[in-house]
SERO-4910 file (N, C-alpha, C, O; in steps of 0.05 Angstrom, whole numbers):
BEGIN
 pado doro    nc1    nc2    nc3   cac1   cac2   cac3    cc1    cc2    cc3    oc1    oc2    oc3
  Unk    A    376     65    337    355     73    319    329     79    334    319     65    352
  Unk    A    319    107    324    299    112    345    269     86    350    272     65    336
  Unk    A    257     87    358    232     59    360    214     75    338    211     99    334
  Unk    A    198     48    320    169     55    309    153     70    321    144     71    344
  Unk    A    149     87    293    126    110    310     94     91    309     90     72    294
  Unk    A     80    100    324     59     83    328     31    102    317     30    126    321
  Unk    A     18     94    310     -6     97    287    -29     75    295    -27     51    301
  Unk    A    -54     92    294    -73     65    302    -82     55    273    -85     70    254
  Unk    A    -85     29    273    -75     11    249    -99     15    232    -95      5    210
  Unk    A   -127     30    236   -154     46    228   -147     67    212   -156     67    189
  Unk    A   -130     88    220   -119    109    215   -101    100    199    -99    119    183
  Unk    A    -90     86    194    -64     82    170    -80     71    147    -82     82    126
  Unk    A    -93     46    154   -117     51    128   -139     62    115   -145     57     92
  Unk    A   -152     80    132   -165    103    115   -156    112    105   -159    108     81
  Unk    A   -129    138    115   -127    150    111    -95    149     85    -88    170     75
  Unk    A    -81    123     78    -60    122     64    -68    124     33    -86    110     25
  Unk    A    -54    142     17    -77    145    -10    -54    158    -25    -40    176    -15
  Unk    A    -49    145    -53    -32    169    -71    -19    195    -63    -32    216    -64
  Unk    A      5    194    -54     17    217    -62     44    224    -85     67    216    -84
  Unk    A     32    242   -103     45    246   -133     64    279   -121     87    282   -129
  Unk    A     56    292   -109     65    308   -106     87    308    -86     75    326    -75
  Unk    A    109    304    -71    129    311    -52    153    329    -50    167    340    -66
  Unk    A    151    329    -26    177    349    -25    210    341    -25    220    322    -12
  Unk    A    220    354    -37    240    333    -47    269    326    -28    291    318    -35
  Unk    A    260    330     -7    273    332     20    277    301     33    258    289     43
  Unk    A    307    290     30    309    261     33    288    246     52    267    252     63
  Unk    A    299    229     51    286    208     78    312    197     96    335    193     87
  Unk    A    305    195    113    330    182    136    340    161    137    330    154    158
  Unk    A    354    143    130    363    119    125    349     97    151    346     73    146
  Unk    A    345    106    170    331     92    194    300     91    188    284     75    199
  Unk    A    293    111    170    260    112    160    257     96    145    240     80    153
  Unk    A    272     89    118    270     73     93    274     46    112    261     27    103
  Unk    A    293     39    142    299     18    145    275     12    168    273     -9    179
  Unk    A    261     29    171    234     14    183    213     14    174    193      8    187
  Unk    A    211     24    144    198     14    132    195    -14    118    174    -28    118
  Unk    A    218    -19    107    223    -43     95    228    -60    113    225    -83    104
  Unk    A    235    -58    139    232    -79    164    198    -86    172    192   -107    183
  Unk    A    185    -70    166    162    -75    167    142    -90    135    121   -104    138
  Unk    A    150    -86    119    147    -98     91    151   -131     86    136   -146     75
  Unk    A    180   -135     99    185   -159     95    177   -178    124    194   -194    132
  Unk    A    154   -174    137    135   -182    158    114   -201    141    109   -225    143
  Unk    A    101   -176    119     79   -195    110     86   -225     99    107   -236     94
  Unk    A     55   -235     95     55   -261     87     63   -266     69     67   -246     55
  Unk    A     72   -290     58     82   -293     27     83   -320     26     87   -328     49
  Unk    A     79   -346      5     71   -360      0     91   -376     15    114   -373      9
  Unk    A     86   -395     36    113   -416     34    126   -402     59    129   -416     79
  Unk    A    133   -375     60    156   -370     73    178   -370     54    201   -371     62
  Unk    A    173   -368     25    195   -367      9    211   -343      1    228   -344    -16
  Unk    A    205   -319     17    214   -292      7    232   -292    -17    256   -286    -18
  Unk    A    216   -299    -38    229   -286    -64    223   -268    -70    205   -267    -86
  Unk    A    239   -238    -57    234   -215    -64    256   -194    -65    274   -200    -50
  Unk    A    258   -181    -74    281   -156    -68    278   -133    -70    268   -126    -92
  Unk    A    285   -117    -54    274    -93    -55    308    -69    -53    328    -67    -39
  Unk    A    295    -53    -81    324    -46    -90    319     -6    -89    310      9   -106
  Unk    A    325     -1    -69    321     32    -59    336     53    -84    359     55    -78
  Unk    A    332     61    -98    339     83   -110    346    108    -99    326    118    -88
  Unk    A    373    125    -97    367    153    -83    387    169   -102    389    194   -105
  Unk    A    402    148   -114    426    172   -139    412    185   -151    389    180   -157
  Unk    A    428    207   -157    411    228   -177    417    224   -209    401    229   -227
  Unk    A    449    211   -211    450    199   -241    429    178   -246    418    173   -268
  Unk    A    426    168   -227    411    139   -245    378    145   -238    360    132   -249
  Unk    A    372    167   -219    337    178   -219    351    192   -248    349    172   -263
  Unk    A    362    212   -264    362    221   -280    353    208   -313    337    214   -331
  Unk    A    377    183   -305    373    166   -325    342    154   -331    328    156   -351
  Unk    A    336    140   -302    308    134   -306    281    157   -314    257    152   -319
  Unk    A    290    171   -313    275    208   -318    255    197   -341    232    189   -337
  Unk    A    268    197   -366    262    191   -393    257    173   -398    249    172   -421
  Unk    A    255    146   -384    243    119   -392    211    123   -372    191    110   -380
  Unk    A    209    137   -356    186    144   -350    170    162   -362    147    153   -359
  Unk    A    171    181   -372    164    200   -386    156    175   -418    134    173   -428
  Unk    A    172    164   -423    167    152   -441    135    133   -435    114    134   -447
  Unk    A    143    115   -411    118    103   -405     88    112   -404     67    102   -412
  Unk    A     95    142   -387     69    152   -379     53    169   -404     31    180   -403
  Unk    A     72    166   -424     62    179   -445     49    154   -465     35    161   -484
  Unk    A     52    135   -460     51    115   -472     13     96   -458     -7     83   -467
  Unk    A     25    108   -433     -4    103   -422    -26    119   -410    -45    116   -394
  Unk    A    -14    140   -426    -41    159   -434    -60    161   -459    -83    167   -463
  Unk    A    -32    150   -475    -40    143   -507    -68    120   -506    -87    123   -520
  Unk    A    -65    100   -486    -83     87   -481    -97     91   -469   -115     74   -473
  Unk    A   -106    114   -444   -126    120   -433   -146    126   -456   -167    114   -458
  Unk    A   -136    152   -479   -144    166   -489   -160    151   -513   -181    156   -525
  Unk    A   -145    133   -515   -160    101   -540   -179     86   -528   -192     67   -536
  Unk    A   -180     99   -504   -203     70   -489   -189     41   -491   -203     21   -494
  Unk    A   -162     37   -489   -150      9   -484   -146      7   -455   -141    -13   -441
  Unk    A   -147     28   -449   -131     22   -418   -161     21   -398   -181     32   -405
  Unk    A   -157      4   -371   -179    -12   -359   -198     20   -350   -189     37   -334
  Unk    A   -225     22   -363   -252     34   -357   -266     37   -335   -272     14   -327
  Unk    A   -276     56   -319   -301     51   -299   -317     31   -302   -325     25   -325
  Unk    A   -325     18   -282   -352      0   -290   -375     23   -283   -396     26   -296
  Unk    A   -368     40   -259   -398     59   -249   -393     90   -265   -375     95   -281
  Unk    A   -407    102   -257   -406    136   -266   -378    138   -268   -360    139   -252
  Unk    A   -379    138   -297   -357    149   -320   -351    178   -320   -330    188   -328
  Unk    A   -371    190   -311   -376    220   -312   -356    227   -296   -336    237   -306
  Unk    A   -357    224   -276   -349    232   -244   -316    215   -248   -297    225   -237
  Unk    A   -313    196   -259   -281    187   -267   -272    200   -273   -254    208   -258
  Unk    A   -276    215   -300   -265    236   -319   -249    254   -301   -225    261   -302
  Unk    A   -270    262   -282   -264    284   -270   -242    278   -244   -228    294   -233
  Unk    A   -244    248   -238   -223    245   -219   -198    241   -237   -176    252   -231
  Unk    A   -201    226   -260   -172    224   -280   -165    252   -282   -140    249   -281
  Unk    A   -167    275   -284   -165    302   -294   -146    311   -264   -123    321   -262
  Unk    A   -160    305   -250   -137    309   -220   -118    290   -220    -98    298   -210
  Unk    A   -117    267   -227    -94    250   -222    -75    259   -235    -53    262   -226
  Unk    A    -86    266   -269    -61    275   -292    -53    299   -285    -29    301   -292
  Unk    A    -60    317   -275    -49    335   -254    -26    337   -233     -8    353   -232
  Unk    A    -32    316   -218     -7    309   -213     10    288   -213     27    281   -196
  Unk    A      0    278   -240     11    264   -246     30    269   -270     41    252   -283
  Unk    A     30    292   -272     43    322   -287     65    327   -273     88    329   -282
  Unk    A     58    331   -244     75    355   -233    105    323   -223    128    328   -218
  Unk    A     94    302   -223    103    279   -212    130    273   -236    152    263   -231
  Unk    A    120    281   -259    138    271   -284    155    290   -288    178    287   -294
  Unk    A    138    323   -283    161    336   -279    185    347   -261    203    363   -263
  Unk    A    174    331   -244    197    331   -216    210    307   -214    218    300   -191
  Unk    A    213    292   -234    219    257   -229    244    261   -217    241    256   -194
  Unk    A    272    270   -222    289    275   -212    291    278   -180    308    266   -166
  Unk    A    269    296   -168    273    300   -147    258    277   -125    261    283   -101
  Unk    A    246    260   -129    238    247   -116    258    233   -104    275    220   -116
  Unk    A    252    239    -71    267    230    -45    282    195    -54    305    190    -59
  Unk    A    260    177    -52    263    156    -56    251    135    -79    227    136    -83
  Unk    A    260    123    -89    252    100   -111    255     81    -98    276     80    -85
  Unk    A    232     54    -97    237     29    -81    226     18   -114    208     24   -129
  Unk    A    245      2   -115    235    -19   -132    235    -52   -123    254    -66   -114
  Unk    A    207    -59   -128    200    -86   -125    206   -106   -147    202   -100   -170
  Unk    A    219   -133   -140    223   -154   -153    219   -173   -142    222   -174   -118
  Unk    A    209   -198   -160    204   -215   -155    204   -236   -168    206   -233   -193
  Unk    A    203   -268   -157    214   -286   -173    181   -300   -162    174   -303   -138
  Unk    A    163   -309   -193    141   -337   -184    127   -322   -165    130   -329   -142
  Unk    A    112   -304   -171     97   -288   -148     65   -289   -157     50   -269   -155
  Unk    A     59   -311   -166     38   -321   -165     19   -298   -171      3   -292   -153
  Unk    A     20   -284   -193     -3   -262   -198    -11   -235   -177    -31   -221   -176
  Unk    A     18   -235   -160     25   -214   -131      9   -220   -114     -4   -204   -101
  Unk    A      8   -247   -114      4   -259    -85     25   -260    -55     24   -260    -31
  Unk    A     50   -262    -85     70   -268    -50     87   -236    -44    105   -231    -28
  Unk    A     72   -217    -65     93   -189    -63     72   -167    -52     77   -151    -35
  Unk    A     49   -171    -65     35   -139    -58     31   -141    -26     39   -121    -13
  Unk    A     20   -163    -13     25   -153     16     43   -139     25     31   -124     40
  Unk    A     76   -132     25     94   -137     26     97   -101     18    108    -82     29
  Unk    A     82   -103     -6     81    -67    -20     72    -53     -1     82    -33     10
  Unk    A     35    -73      5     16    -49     26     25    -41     38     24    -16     40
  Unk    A     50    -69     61     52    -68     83     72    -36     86     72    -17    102
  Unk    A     86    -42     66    110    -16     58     98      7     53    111     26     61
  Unk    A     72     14     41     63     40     40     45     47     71     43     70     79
  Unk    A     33     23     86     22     30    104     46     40    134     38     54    153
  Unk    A     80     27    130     92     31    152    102     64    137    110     82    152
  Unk    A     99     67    112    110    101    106     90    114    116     97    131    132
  Unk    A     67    111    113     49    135    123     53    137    154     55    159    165
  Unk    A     54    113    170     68    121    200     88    138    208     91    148    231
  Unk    A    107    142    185    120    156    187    129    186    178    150    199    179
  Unk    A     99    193    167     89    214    152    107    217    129    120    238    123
  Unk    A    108    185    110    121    185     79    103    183     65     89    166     76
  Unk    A     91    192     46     75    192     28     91    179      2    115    178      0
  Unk    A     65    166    -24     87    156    -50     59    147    -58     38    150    -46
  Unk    A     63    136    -78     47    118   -106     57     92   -113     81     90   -116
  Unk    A     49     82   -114     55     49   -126     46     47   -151     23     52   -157
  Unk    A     62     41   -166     63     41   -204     76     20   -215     98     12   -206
  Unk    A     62      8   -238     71    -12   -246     78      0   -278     74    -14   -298
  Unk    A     85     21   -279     78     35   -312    108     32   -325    115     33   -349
  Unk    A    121     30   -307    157     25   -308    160     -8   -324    181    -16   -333
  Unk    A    138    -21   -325    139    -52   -336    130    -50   -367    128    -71   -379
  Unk    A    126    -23   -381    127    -26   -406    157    -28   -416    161    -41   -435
  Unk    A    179    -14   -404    209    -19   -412    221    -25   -391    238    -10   -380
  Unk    A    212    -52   -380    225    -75   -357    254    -76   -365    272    -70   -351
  Unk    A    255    -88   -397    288   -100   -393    304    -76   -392    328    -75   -386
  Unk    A    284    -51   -402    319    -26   -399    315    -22   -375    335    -14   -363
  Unk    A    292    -25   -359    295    -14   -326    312    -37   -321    335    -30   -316
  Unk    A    310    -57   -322    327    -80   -303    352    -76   -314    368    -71   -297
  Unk    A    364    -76   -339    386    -67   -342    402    -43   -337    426    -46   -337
  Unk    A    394    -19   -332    396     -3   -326    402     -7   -291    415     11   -280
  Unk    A    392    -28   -276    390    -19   -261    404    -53   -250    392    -65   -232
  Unk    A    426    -62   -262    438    -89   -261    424   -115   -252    436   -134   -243
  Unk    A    404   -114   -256    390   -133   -243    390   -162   -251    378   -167   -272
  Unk    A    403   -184   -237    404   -211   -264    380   -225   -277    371   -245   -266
  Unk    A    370   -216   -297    345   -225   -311    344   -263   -310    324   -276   -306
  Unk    A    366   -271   -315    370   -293   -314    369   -309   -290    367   -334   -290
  Unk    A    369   -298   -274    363   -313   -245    333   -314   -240    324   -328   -222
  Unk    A    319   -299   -258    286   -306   -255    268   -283   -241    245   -284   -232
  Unk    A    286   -260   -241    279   -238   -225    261   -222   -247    271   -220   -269
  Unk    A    230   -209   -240    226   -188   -255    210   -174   -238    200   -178   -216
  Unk    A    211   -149   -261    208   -128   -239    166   -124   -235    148   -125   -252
  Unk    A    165   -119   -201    144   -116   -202    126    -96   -203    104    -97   -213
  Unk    A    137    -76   -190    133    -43   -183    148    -31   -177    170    -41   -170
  Unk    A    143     -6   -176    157     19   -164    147     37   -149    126     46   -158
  Unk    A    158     50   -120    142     66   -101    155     78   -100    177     75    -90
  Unk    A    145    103   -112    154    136   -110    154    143    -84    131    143    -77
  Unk    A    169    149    -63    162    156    -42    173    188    -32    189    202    -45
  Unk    A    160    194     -8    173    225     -9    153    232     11    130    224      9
  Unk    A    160    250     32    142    273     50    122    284     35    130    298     16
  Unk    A     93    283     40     76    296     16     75    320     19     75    329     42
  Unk    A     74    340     -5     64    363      2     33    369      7     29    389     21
  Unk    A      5    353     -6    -18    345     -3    -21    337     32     -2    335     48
  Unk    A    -40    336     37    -51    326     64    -65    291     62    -75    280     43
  Unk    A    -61    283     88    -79    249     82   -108    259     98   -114    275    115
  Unk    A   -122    243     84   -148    246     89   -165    220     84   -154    204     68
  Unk    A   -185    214     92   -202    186     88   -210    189     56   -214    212     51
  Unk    A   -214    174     35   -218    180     11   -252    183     11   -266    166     22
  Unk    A   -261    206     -3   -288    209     -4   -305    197    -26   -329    195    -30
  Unk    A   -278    188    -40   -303    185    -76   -307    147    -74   -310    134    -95
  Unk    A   -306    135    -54   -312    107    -62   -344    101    -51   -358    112    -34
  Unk    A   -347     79    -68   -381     70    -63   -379     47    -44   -361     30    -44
  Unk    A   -401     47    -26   -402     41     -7   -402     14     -7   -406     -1    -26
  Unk    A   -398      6     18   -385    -31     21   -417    -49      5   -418    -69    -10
  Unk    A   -436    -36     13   -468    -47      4   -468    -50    -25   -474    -72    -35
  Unk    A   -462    -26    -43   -453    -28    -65   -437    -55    -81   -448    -75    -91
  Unk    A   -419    -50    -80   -393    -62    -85   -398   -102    -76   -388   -120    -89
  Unk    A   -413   -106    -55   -408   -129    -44   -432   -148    -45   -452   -135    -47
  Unk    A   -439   -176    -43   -454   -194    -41   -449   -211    -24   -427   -211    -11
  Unk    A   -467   -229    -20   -471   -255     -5   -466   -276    -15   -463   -271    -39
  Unk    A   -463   -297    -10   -470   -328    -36   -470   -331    -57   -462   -352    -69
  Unk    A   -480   -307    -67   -482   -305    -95   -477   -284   -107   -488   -266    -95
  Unk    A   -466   -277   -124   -470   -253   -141   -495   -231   -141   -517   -235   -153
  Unk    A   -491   -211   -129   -518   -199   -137   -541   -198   -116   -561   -184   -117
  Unk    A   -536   -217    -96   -542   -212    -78   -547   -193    -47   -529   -176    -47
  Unk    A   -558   -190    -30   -550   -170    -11   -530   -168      7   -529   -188     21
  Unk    A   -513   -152     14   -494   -157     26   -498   -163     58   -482   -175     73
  Unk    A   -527   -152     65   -532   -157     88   -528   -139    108   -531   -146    131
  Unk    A   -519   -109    101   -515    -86    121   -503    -67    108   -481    -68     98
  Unk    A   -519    -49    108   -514    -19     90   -489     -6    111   -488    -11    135
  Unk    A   -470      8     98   -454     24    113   -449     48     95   -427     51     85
  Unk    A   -467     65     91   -471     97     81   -445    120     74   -437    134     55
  Unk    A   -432    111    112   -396    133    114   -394    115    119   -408     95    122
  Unk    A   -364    122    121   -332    110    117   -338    101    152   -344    121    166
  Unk    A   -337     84    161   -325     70    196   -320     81    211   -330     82    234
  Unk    A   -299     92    201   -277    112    213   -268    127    200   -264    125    176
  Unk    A   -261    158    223   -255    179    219   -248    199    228   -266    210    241
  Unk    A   -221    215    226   -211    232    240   -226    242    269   -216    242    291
  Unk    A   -252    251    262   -258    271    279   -273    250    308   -276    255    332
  Unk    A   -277    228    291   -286    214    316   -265    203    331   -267    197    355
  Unk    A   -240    200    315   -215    190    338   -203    213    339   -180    206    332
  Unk    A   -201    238    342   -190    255    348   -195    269    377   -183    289    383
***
């Protein structure tokens, strides 16, 4: 199996970010397995790895799942559109306009569900509010982008859990449920540092709530052109 490709560990987190769009051109069985060799690295409570991670690549059973997604995402748009589903706290304005690109391709994502390269689905048993799993996710989306895999992490598949888990044999009764799902796939989009977040000064305090954070940082740390 060829060795991990290497990535400076700066560069994998700026630049790793949603991709809805891919090309539907597999992944290598040695890719998916250094990815997930790298996944099940992170921390997790105990050392108890209660987790499983269940690769999707049939086309009957992406087919099957086709329509239980479609179902979801329609379901949680219904709630965007009601104001139930979780709001901006800052400029609402400027959301709008990033939701308007996401549902975009988040369009082109529902209507290519079939072709997506890979489906990873996360499970988990007592995961403490994804304490002992989302590391475990990052760690999995940050070893794909090393390997120029792009994907999305979605939890929208947990409005029809028991037909996904059934559907997809999973023993409910052993205490297993499902936690996410990572679309994964070669992007057709480019990675780039994300431009629309507010700055660490913003966002952060001292001691207290509301306080100063103690050092303005204006840009992003890091960035292509300076490690290039």
């Amino acid at each position: 199996m060829p060795p991990v490709p290497s990535m400076d560990v700066h560069e994998a987190l700026y630049t790793t970010r949603m991709m809805r769009r891919m090309h539907p051109d597999a992944i290598p069985l040695d890719v998916q397995a250094r990815i997930l060799d790298a996944a099940i690295r992170a921390p997790n409570g105990g050392n108890t790895q209660r987790w499983h991670f269940l690769a999707v690549d049939d086309p009957d059973t992406k087919a099957e799942l086709a329509p239980i997604w479609r179902r979801c995402r329609e379901k949680e748009y219904t709630d965007i559109a009601a104001g139930t589903f979780a709001q901006p706290i800052h400029d609402p304005e400027n959301h709008r306009e990033t939701m308007k690109r996401i549902k975009k391709s988040g369009d082109f994502l529902t209507d290519h569900f079939t072709e997506i390269p890979l489906m990873l689905f996360v499970f988990s048993i007592d995961n403490h509010g994804g304490a002992n799993i989302y590391p475990a996710i990052w760690s999995a989306l940050l070893a794909a982008r090393a390997e120029g895999v792009g994907g999305i992490l979605t939890t929208m598949l947990r409005l029809e859990s028991d037909r996904v888990m059934e559907l997809l044999d999973v023993p409910e009764d052993e205490g297993w449920e499902l936690t996410a799902m990572l679309a994964m796939g070669y992007p057709r989009g480019k990675w780039g540092v994300a431009a629309n977040r507010r700055p660490v000064d913003e966002v952060s305090s001292r001691n207290r709530w509301g306080s100063e954070f103690g050092v303005s940082v204006p840009e992003p740390l890091w960035s292509e052109k300076s490690h290039s």
